[in-house]
C-alpha positions as CSV (number, residue, x, y, z in Angstrom):
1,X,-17.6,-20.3,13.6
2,X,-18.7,-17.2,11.8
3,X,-15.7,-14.2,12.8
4,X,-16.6,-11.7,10.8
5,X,-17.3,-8.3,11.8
6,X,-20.6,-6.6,10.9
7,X,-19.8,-3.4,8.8
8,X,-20.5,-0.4,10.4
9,X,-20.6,3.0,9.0
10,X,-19.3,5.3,11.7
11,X,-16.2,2.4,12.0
12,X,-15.1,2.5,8.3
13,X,-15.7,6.5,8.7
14,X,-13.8,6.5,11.8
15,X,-11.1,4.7,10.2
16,X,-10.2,7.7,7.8
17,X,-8.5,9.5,10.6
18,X,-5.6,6.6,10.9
19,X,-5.1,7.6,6.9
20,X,-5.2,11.4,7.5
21,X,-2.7,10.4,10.9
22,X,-0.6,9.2,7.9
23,X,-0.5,12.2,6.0
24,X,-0.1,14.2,9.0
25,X,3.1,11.9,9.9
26,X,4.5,12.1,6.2
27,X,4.3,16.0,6.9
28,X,5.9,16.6,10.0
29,X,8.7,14.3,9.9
30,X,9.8,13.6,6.3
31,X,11.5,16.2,4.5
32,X,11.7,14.7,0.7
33,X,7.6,15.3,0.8
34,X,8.9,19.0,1.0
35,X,10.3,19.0,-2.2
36,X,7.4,17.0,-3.4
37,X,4.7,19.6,-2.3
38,X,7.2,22.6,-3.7
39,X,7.0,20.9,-7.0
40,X,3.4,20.2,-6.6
41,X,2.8,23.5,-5.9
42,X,4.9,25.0,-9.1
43,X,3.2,22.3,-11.4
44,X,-0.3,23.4,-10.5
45,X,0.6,27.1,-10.9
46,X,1.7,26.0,-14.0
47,X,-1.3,24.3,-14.9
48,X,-3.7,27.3,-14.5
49,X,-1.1,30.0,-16.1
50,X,-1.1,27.6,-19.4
51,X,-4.7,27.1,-19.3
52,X,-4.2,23.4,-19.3
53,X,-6.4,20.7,-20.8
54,X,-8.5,18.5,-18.8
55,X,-6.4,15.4,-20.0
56,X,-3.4,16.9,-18.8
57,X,-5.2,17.7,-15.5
58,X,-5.7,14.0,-15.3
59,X,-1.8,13.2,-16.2
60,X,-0.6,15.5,-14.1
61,X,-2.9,14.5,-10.9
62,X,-1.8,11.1,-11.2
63,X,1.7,11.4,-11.6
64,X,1.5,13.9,-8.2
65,X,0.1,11.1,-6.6
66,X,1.9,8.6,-7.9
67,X,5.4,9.9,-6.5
68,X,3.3,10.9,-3.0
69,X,2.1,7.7,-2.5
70,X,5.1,6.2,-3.6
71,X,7.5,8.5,-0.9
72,X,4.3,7.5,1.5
73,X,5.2,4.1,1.4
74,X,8.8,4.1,1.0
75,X,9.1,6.2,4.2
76,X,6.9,3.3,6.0
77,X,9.1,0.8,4.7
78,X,12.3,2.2,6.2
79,X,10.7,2.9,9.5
80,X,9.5,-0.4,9.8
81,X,12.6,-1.7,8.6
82,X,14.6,0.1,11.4
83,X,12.1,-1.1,13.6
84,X,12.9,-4.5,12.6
85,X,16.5,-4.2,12.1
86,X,17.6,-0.9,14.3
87,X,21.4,-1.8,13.5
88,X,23.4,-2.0,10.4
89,X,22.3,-5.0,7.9
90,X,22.6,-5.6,4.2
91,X,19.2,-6.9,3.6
92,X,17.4,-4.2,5.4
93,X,19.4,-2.2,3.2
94,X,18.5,-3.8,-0.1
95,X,14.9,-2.9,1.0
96,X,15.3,0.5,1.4
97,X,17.4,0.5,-1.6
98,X,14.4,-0.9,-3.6
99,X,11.8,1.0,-1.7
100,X,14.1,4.2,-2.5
101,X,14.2,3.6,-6.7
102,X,10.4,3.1,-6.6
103,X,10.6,7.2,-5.4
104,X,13.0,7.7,-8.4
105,X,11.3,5.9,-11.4
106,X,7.8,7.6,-10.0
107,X,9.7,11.2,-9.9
108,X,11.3,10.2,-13.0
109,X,7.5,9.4,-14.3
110,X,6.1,12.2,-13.4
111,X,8.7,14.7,-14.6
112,X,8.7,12.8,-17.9
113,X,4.8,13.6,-17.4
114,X,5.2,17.5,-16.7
115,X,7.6,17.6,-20.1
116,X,5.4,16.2,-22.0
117,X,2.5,18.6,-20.8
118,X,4.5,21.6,-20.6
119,X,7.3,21.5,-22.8
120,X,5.3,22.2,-26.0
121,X,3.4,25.1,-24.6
122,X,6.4,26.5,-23.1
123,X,7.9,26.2,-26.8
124,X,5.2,27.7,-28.5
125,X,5.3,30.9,-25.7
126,X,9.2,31.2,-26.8
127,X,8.1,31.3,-30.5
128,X,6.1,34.3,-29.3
129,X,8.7,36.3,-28.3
């Protein structure tokens, strides 16, 4: 019995607007991404007023992703997890709990990131003055 489904382009093309749904979602309804976009938003300003390098381009791309991806998921968790377990429970709560410090340590990541980028050039623009 052979059940696999023969691949089809305008299917796996298709399937980006479930992902792009996501984002949408993550957008309207969950209000830490605002303070995740304002931050991207200062850090890229940032990055083109002290001209930098593409290596920190890289670092800083990744660790905006990381902590995106990272609130993505943890925001899925919890609704799932209230879908699961709509009244009070301790496990449910551990999970969030976990899902939650995977938000920290990536913020915590990616603003040790952004110092280590910006820090020195900010220094050396201080000795300037």
């Amino acid at each position: 019995m052979n059940n696999k489904k023969k691949f089809k382009i305008h299917e796996r093309l298709n399937s980006f607007k479930y992902a792009f749904n996501g984002i949408k979602e993550l957008i309207d309804n969950e209000p830490n991404v605002w303070i995740h976009l304002f931050a991207t938003i200062l850090v890229i300003v940032a990055g083109f007023l002290f001209k930098i390098s593409l290596f920190e381009w890289i670092a800083i791309v990744f660790g905006i992703g990381f902590v995106i991806t990272l609130e993505a998921i943890n925001s899925s968790i919890e609704k799932l997890s209230d879908f699961a377990s709509p009244g009070k429970n301790d496990q449910i709560k551990k999970v969030k709990d976990l899902a939650a410090a995977g938000v920290l340590i990536s913020s915590a990541t990616a603003l040790i990131i952004g110092l280590i980028v910006f820090l020195p050039k900010i220094f050396t623009l201080l000795m300037k003055i």
